[in-house]
C-alpha positions as CSV (number, residue, x, y, z in Angstrom):
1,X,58.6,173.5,59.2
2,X,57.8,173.3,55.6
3,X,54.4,171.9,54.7
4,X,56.3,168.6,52.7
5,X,57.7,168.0,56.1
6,X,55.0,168.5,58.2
7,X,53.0,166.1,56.0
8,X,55.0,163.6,56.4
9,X,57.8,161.9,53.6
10,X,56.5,160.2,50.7
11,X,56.3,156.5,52.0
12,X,59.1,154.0,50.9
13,X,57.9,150.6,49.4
14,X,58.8,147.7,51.9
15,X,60.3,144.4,50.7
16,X,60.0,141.2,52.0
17,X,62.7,138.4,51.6
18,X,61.4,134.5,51.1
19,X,63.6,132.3,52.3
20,X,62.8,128.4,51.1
21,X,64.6,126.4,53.2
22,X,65.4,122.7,53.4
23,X,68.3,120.8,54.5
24,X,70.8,124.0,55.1
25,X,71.7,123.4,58.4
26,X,75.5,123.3,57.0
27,X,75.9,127.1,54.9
28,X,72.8,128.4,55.7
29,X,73.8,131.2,59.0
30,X,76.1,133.0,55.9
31,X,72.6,133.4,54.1
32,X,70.5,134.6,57.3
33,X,73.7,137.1,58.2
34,X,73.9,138.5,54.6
35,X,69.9,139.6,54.9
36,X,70.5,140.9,58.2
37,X,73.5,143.0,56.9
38,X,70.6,144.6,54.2
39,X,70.8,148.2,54.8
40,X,66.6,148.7,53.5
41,X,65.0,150.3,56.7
42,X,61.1,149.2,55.3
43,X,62.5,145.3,54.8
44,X,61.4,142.0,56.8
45,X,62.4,138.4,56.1
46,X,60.1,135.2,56.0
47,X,61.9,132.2,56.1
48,X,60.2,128.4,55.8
49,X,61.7,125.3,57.0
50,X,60.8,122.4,55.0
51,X,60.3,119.0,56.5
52,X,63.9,117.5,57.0
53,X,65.7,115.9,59.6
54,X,69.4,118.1,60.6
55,X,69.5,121.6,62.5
56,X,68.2,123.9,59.8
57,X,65.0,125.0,62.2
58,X,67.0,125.1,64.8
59,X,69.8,128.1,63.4
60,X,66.8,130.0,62.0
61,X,65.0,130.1,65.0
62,X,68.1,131.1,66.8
63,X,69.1,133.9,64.3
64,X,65.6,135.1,64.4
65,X,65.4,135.9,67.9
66,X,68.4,138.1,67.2
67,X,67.4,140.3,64.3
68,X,63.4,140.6,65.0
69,X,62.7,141.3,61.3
70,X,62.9,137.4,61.1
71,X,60.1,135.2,61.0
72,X,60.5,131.8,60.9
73,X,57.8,128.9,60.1
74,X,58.0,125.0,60.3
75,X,56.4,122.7,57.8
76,X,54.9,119.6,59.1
77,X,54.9,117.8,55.8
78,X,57.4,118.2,53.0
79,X,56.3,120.7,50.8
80,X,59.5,120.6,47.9
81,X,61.0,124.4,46.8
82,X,57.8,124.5,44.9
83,X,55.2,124.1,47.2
84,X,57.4,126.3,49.9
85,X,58.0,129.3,48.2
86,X,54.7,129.7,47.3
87,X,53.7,128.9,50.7
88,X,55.9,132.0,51.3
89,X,54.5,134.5,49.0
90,X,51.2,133.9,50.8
91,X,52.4,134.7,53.8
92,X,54.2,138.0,52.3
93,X,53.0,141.8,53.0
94,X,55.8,144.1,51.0
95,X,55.0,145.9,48.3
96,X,57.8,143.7,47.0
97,X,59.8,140.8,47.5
98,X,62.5,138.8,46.3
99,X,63.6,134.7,46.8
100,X,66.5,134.6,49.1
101,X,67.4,130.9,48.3
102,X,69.1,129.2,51.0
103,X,72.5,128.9,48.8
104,X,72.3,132.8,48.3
105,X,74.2,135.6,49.3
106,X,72.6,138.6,49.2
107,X,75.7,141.6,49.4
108,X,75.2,144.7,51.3
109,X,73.1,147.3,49.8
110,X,71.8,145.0,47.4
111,X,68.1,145.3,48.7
112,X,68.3,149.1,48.5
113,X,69.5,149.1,45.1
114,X,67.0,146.7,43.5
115,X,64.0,148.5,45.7
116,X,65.5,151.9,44.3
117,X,65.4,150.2,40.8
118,X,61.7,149.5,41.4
119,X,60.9,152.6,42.9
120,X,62.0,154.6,40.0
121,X,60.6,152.7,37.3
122,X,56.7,152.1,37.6
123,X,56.5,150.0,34.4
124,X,59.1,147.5,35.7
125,X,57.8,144.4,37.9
126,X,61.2,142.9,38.6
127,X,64.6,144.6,38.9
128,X,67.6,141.9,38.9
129,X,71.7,142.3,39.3
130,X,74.4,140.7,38.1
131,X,75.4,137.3,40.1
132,X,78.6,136.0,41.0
133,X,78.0,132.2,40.8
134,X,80.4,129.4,43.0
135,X,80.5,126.0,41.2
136,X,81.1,122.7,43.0
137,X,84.5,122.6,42.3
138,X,84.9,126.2,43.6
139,X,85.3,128.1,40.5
140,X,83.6,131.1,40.2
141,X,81.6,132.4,37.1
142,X,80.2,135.9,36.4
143,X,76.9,135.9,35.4
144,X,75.2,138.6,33.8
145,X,71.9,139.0,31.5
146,X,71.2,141.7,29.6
147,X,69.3,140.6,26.7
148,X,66.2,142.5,28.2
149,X,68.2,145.7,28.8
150,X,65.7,148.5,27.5
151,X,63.2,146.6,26.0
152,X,59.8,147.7,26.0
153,X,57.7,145.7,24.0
154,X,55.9,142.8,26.0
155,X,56.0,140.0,23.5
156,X,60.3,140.4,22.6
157,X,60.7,139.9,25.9
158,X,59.2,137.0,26.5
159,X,60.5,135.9,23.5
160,X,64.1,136.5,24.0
161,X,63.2,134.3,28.1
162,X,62.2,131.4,25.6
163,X,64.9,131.6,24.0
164,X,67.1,130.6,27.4
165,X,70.0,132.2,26.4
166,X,73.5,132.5,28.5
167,X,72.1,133.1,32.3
168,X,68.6,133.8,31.4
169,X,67.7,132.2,34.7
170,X,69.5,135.7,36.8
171,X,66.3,137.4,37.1
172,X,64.7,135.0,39.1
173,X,67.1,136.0,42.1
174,X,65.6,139.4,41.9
175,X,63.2,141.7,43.4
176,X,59.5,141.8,42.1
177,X,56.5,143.4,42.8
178,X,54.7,141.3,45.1
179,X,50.7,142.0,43.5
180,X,51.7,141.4,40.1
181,X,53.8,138.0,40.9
182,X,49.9,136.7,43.1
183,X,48.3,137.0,39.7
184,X,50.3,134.6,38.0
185,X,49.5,132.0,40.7
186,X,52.9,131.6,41.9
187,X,55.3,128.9,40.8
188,X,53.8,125.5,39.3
189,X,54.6,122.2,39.4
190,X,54.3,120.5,35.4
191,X,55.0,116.8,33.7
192,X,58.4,117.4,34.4
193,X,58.0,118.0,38.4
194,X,60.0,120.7,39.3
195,X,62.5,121.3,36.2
196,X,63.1,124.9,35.3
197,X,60.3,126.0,36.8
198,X,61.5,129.2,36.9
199,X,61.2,129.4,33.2
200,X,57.5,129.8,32.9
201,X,57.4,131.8,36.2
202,X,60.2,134.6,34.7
203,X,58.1,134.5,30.6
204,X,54.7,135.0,32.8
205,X,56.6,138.0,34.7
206,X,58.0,139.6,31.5
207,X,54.5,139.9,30.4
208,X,53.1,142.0,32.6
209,X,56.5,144.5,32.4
210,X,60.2,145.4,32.1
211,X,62.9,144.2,33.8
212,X,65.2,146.2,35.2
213,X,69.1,145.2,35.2
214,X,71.4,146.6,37.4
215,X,74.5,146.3,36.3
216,X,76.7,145.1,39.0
217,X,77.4,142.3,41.2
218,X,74.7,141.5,44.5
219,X,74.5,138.6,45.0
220,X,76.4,135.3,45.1
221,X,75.3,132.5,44.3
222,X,77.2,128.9,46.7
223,X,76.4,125.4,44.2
224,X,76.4,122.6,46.8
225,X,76.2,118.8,46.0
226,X,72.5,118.9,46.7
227,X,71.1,122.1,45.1
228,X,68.6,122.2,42.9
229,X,69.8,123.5,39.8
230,X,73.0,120.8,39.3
231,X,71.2,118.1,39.8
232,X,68.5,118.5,37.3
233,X,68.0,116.1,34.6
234,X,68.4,118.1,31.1
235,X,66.8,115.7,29.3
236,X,64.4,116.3,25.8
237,X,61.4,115.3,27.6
238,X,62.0,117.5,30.9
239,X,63.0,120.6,28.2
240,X,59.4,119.6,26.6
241,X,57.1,119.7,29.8
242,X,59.0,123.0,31.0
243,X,58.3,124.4,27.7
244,X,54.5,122.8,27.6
245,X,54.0,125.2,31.1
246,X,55.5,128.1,29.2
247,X,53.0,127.5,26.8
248,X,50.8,127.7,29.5
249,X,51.5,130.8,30.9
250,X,51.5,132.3,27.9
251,X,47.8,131.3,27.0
252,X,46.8,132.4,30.8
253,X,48.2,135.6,30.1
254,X,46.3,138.9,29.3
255,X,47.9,139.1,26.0
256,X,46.0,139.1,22.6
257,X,45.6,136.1,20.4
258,X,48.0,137.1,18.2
259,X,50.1,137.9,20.6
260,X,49.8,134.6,22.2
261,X,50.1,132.7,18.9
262,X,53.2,135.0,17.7
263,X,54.9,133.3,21.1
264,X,53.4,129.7,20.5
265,X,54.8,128.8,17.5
266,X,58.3,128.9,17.9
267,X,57.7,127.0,21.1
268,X,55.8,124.6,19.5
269,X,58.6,123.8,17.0
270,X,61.1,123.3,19.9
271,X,58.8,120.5,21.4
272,X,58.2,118.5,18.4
273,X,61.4,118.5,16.2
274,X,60.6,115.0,15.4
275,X,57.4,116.1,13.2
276,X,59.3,118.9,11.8
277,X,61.6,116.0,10.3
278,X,58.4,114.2,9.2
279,X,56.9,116.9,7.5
280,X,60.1,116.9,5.2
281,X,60.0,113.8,4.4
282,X,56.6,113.7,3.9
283,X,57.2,116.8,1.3
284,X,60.5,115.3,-0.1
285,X,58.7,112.1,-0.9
286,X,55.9,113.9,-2.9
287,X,58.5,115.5,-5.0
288,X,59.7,112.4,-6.0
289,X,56.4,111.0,-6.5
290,X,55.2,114.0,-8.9
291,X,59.1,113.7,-10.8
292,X,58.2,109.7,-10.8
293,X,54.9,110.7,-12.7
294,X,55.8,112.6,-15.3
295,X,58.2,110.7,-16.5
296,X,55.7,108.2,-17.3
């Protein structure tokens, strides 16, 4: 026996799945048997059952005393995706974790391969795949992000989240270290309730490292009539408060000032476009004024 063996393997990071759940009682056995088909040996699965009236509770608690890496909790008052998932990373031990929405399909192997991703990369706090997304009307979408793909420098990523381009919002359905994603303070509630809160949550994560994208498809994402996402009201003032808690993150952050005014400006011009437009006419008008003068 070699002396590497007799001391024992190097030990694997364990990852712990958060499972939000509320009103699923109708798709959500196809999300509970795609986390129990995760081939991760060091892996355990938290689910949370918000207040709600249909059999939700009921098929987790049944699934769970199946697969014994399932625990299931009940909440007593309505907590919202919010308040639960952070309820959830509480309650989480893994060196990492990852949300396993109740509309989500995680595919085989997919835990391995993200943890893997992690493993290999100390720098990186979150590593993501590509998702395969099933609308309402039952198209299907690829989506794929790779506008952080090798970028190192804290401040363009966060930059390039704010800048919500095509599927920004992928990462979030991927693995992260669990002690770095505590010292943000988990997700938060802003003047737009629970709009995008993602947004802030994924720019406070890019701070503190890289991302890491693997390239293929891992997950599935099922749109029903009352998921979150669809049903959010893209209005200017709900873009405005999700940005506002951007800007909040941002100043929470451990970056320096100049960091955190580099990323505050252009964030500030997307909330107030309206005074952009004064400032122009303020300045056209005092053209005219001076051109009015010297003709005099």
């Amino acid at each position: 026996m070699t002396n590497q063996a007799a001391s024992g393997a190097k030990r694997r990071s364990s990852v712990t799945a958060l499972v939000p759940a509320y009103k699923a009682g109708g798709f959500i056995q196809a999300t509970l048997d795609s986390l129990s088909a995760q081939t991760r040996p060091e892996f355990e699965i938290l689910v949370s059952v918000d207040l709600g009236d249909d059999d939700t509770l009921a098929i987790c608690r049944a699934h769970a005393d199946k697969d014994p890496r399932f625990k299931v909790f009940e909440q007593a008052q309505r907590l919202g995706w919010i308040g639960n998932s952070n309820f959830l990373l509480g309650q989480a031990q893994g060196d990492y974790a990852l949300f396993a929405f109740h509309d989500d399909l995680l595919h085989p192997g997919c835990i391995a391969k993200l943890a893997n991703a992690l493993d290999g990369d100390p720098q990186a706090v979150l590593a993501f795949s590509d998702l395969s997304l099933s609308r309402l009307d039952g198209a299907s979408e690829l989506c794929a992000y790779s506008a952080l793909d090798g970028m190192q420098d804290r401040v363009e990523r966060a930059r390039r989240l704010l800048a919500r381009e095509r599927h920004w919002w992928v990462p979030v359905h991927g693995l992260f270290r669990l002690d770095r994603a505590r010292n943000i303070g988990g997700l938060k509630h802003h003047g737009a309730g629970e709009f995008s809160a993602d947004w802030p949550w994924l720019v406070h994560m890019s701070l503190l490292g890289s991302f890491r994208h693997v390239p293929e498809v891992l997950c599935t994402k099922l749109y029903k009539p009352d998921s979150l996402s669809p049903n959010w009201q893209f209005s200017r003032d709900n873009r405005k408060d999700a940005a506002a808690s951007c800007m909040r993150e941002i100043w929470n952050s451990e970056l320096a000032t100049a960091e955190k005014l580099a990323l505050s400006r252009p964030l500030l011009e997307s909330m107030m476009p309206a005074r952009r437009n004064l400032k122009a006419q303020i300045e056209k008008i005092g053209k005219l004024l001076g051109r009015y003068r010297k003709r005099q």
